[in-house]
N, C-alpha and C positions, 0 to 999 in steps of 0.2 A: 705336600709330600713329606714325608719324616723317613730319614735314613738315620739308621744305627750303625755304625762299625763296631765292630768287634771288639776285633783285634789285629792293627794297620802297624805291627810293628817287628824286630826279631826277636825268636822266647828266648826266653832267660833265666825257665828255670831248669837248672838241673840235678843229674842224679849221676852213684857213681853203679855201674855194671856189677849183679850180683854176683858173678864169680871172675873175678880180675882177669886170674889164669886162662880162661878161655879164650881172651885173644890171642889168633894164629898169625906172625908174621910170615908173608911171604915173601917169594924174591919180588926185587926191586921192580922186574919189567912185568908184576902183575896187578892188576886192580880190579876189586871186587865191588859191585855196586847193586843194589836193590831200592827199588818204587813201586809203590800202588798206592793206588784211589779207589775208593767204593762210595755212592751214592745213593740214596735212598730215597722217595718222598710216597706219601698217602694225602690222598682228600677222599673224605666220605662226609656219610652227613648231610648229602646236598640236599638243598629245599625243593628242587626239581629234577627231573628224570630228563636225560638230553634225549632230540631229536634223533641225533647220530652222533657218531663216534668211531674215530679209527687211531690205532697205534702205529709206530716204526722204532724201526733202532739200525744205526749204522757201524758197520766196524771197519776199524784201520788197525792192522797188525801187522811189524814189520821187525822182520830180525837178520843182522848186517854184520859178515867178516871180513875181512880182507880178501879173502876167495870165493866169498860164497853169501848167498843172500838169499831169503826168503819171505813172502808175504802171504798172509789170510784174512779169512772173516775172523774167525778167535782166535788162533794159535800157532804160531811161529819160529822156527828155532835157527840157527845156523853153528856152526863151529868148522875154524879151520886156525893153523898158524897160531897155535897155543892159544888162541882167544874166543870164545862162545858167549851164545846170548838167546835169551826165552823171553820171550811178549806174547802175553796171553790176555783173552777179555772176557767177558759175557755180561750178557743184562736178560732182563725177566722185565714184560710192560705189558697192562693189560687194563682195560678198562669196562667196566659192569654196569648197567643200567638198567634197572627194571622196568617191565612195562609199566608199573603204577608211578605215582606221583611219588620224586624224591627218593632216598636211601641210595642213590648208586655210591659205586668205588671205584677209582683211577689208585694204581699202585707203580711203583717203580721200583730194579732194583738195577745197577750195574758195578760192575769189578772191575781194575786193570792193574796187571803186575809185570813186571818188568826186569830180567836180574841177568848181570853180566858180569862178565870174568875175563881178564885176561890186558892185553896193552892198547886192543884198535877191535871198538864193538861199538854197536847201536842198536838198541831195542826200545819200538816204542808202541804202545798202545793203545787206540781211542776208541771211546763209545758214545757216540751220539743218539739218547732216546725220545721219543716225541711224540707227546698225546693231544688230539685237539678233540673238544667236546660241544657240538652246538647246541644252544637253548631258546628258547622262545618265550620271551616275557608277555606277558600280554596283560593287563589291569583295565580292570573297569574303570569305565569313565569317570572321570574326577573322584579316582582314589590310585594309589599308588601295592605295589607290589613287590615284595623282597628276595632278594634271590643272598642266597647264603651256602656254606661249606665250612667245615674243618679241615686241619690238615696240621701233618707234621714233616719233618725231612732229619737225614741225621748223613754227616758225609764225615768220612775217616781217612787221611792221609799218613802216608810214612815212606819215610827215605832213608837207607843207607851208604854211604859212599866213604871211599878209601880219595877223598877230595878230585872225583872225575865227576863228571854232570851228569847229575839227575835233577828230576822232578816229579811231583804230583801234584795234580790240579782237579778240582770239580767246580763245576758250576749250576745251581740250582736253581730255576724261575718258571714264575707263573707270570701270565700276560690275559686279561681279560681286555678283549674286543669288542665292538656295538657298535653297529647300523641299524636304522630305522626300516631299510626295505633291502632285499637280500643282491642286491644286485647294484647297492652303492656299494663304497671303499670304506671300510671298518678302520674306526679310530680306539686308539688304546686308551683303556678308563682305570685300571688299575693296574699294580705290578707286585711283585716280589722277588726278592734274590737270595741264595744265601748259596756264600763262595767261600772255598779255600784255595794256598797254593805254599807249597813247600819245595824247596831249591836246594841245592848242597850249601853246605855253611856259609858259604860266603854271600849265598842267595836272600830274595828280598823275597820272605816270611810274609802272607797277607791271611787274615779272615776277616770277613766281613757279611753281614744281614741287613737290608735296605729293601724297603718297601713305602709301597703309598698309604694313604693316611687309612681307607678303607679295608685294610690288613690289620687286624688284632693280633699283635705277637704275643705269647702269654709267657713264653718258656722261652730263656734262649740259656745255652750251658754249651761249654766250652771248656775244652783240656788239651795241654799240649807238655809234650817233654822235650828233650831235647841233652845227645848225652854229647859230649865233646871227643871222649876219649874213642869211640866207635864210628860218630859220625851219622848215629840213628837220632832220625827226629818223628814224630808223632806230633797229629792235630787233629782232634774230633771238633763239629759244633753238632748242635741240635736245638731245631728250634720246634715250638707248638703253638699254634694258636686257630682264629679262625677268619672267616671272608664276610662282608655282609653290603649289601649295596640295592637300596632302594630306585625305584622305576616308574616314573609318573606315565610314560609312555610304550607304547611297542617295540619293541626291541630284539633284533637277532643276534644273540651273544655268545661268543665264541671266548671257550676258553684250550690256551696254549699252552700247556708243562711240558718243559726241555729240559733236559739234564744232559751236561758234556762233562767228561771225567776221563782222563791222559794217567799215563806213565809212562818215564823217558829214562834211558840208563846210557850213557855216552861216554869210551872211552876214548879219545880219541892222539892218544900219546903214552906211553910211559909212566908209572908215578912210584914212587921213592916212599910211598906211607904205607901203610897197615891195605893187604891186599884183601886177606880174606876177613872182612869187619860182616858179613853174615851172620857170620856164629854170635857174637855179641848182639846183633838185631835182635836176633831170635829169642836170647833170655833179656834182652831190656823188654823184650814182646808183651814177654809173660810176667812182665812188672806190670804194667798196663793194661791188661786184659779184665781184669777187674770192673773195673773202671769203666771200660768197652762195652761192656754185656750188660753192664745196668743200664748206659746210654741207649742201647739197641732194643733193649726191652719196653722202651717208652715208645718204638717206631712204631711198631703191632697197631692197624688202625681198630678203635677200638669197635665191641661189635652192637 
């Protein structure tokens, strides 16, 4: 097994906000907070067309005042007692298989955001998506048989906070299964991961990419910022490469891709700093956006 880490540490680098002036202070008893996560991942390319195949996605949305609360599948809001709050999600999961041999596509996409204002709020966001794909190895007798795939993923986190809790998190993996007759208990043959997770400043910063030997990483790219004066932080990774694992036997192989991706915006007291740090998120945004759209342009599975 070979694991990579990333980046297991907190960033360090930074930048100063292209127009100073736009920080708005507010009064004391308010504070402004924003989070989101997006995830992504593609396999195509397979060497085999699966059996079957089915999709899901889960939603948790929740948004919390003092007087008043609210929950859904994507979209949430509440406001009362000078303090409001919006948690919102969606994902997009779908998986392709032609009748012929090989070429299918499994795609993922999911969002969570998160943005509060005010002295006592809670919004938070989750999306759980989940594709399983069965396949049937079969090789002739005294030769063996390959089953193979590409694939990439690309996850972008960011958080703003006037020093109340936030977070974003994503978590990326594949899990390949196999049993010799369909009615034993399937054992895990390979895996992959690639995670991030962003905290307000004082929080413990992780990315990390870990997978089994059977995973060919080819690409892994990674960018993060992180401003102090505003309290926006930003982390993309993106990885590529591809799957390959040989079968001297019969085999019913199940393959697992889950992606869980949170945003969480928590005031849950008072705070004396910089209330409305939005406005600053928004143009350090657009420093990095750059950057984002060329990462995202490598997601596209290719055709």
């Amino acid at each position: 097994m070979k694991s990579a880490t990333v980046i297991n540490r907190n960033f360090l680098l930074l930048f100063t906000p292209l127009v100073a002036s736009s920080t708005l202070v507010a009064a004391p008893s308010l504070a402004a907070s924003f989070a989101s996560s997006s995830s992504t991942f593609n396999l195509f390319n397979f060497s085999h067309s699966a059996e079957s195949s089915s999709v899901s996605a889960d939603f948790n949305v929740l948004a919390v005042t003092p007087e008043d609360s609210n929950s859904g599948e994507e979209l949430a809001s509440s406001s009362s007692q000078g303090s409001s709050v919006v948690a919102e999600a969606d994902s997009n999961i779908f998986a392709f298989f032609p009748p012929s041999f090989g070429s299918g596509t499994i795609s993922s996409d999911a969002e969570n955001q998160a943005f509060g204002n005010g002295s006592n709020y809670l919004g938070e966001s989750e999306v759980e998506s989940k594709v399983l794909a069965n396949f049937l190895i079969n090789p002739e007798s005294g030769s063996t048989e390959t089953f193979s795939f590409d694939f990439n993923t690309f996850l972008d986190l960011e958080t703003s906070t006037s020093k109340v809790s936030t977070k974003a998190a994503v978590d990326i993996s594949f899990f390949l299964l196999g049993r010799s007759n369909p009615d034993s208990d399937p054992i895990i043959f390979d895996f992959f991961s690639a995670s991030g997770k962003l905290e307000n400043i004082e929080g413990n910063d992780q990315l990390s990419v870990q997978s089994s030997n059977t995973f060919n990483i080819d690409v892994v790219e990674t960018f993060d910022i992180i401003d102090l004066n505003s309290g926006f932080k930003q982390a993309d990774v993106f990885t590529q490469g591809s799957y390959q694992r040989d079968f001297e036997f019969l085999t019913y192989l199940t393959l697992v891709g889950v992606s869980k991706s949170e945003a969480t915006v928590k005031a849950p007291e008072p705070s004396s700093t910089l209330g409305l740090v939005l406005c600053v998120a928004l143009i350090s945004l657009m420093a990095s956006k750059n950057k984002r759209s060329k990462l995202k342009e490598k997601v596209a599975p290719n055709s």
